[in-house]
PyMOL CGO cylinders between C-alpha atoms (Angstrom):
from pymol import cmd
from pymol.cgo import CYLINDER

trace = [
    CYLINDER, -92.16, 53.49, -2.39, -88.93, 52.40, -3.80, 0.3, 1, 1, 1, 1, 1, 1,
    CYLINDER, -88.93, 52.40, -3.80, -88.30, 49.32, -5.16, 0.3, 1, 1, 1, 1, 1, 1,
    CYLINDER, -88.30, 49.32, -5.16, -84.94, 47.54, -5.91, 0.3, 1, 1, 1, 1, 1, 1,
    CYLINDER, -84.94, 47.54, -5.91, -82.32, 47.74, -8.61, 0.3, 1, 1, 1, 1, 1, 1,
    CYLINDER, -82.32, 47.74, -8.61, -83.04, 44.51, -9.98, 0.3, 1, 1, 1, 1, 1, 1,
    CYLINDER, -83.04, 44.51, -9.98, -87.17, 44.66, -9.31, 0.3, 1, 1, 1, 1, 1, 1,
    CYLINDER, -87.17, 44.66, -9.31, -86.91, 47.95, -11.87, 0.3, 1, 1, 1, 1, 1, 1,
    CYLINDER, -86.91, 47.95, -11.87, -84.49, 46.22, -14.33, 0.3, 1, 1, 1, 1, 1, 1,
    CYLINDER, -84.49, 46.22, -14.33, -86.77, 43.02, -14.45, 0.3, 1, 1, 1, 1, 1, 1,
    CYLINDER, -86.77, 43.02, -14.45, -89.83, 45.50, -14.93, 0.3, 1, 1, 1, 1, 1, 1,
    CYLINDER, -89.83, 45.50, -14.93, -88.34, 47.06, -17.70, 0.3, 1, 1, 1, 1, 1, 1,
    CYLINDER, -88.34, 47.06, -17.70, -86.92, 44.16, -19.58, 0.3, 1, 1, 1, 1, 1, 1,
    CYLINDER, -86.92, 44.16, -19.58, -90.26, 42.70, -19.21, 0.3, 1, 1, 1, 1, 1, 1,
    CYLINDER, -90.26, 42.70, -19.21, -91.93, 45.79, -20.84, 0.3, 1, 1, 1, 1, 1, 1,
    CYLINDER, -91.93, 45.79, -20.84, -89.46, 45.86, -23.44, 0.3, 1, 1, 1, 1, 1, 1,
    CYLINDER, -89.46, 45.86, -23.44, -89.62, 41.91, -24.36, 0.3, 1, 1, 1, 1, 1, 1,
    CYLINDER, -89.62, 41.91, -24.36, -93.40, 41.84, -24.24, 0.3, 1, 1, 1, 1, 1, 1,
    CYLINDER, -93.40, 41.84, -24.24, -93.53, 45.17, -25.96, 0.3, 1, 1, 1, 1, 1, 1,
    CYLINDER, -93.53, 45.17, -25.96, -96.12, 46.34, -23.56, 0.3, 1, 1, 1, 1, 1, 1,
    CYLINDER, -96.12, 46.34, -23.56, -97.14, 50.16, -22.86, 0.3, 1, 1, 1, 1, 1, 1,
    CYLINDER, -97.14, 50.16, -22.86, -96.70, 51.84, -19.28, 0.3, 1, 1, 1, 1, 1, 1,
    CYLINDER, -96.70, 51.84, -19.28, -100.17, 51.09, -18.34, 0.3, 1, 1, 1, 1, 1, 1,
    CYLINDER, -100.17, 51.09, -18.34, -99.89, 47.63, -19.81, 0.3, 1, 1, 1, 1, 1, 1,
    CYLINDER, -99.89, 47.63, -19.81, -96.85, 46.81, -17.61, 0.3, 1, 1, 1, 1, 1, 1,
    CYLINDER, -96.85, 46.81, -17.61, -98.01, 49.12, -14.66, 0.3, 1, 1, 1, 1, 1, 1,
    CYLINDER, -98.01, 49.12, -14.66, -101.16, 47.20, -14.18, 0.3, 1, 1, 1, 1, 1, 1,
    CYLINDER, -101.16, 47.20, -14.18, -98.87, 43.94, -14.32, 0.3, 1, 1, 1, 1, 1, 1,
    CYLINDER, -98.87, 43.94, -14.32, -96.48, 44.67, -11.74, 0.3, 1, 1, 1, 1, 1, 1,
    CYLINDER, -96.48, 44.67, -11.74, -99.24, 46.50, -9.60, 0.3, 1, 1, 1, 1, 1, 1,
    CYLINDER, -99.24, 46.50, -9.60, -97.08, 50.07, -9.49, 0.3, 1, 1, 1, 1, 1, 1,
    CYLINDER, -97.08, 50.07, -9.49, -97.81, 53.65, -10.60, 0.3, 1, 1, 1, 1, 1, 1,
    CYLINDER, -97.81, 53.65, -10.60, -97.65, 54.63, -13.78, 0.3, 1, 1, 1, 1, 1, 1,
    CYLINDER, -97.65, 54.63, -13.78, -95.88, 57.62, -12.94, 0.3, 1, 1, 1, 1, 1, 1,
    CYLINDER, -95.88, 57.62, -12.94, -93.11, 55.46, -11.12, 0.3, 1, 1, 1, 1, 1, 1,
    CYLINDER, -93.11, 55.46, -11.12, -92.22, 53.22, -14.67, 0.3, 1, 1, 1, 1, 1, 1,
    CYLINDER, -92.22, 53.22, -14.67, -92.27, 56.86, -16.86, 0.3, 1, 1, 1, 1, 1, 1,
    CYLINDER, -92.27, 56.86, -16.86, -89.82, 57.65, -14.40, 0.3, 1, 1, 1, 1, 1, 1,
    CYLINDER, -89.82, 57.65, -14.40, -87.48, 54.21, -14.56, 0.3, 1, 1, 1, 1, 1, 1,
    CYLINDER, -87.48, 54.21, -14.56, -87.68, 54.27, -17.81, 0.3, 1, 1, 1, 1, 1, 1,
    CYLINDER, -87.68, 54.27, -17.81, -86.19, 57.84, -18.30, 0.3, 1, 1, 1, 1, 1, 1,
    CYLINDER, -86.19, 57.84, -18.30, -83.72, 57.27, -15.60, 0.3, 1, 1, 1, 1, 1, 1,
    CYLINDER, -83.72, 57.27, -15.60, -83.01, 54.19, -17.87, 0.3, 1, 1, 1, 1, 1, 1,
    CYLINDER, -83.01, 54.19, -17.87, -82.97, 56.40, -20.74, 0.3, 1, 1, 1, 1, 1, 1,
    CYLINDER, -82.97, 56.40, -20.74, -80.62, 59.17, -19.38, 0.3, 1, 1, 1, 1, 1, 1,
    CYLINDER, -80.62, 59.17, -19.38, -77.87, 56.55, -18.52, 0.3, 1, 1, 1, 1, 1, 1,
    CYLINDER, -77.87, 56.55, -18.52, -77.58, 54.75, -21.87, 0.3, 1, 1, 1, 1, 1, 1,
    CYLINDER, -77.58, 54.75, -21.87, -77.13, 57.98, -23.17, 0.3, 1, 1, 1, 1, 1, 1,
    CYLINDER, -77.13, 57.98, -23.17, -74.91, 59.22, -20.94, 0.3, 1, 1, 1, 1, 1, 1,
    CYLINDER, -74.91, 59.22, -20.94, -72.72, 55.95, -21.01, 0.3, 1, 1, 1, 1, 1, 1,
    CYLINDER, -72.72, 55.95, -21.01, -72.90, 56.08, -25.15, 0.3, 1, 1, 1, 1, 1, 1,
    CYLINDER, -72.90, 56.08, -25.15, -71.92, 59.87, -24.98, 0.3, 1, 1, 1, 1, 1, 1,
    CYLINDER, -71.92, 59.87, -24.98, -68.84, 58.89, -22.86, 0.3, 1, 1, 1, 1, 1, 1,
    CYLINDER, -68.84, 58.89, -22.86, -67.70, 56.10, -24.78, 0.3, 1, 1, 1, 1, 1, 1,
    CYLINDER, -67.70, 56.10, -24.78, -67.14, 58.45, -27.73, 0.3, 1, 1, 1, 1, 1, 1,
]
cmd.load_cgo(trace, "trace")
């Protein structure tokens, strides 16, 4: 299933202001874990990508 730009950033700010695991935020949001792993290294890539860049 895919799920919208902003669904997947407010999943992942959630997770990151709660401080809750994959699971944790997985079971929250009702989606695979395997789904937020992935987000989250998409996530990830970019900011390092855009940092790398900006250099």
């Amino acid at each position: 299933m895919s799920y919208t730009i902003d669904f997947r950033r407010k999943v992942i700010s959630v997770r990151k202001a709660e401080g809750l695991t994959i699971r944790e935020t997985a079971k929250q949001f009702r989606i695979g874990k395997a789904c937020l792993n992935d987000q989250s290294q998409k996530i990830q890539r970019h900011v390092r990508g855009s940092s790398i860049k900006m250099l």
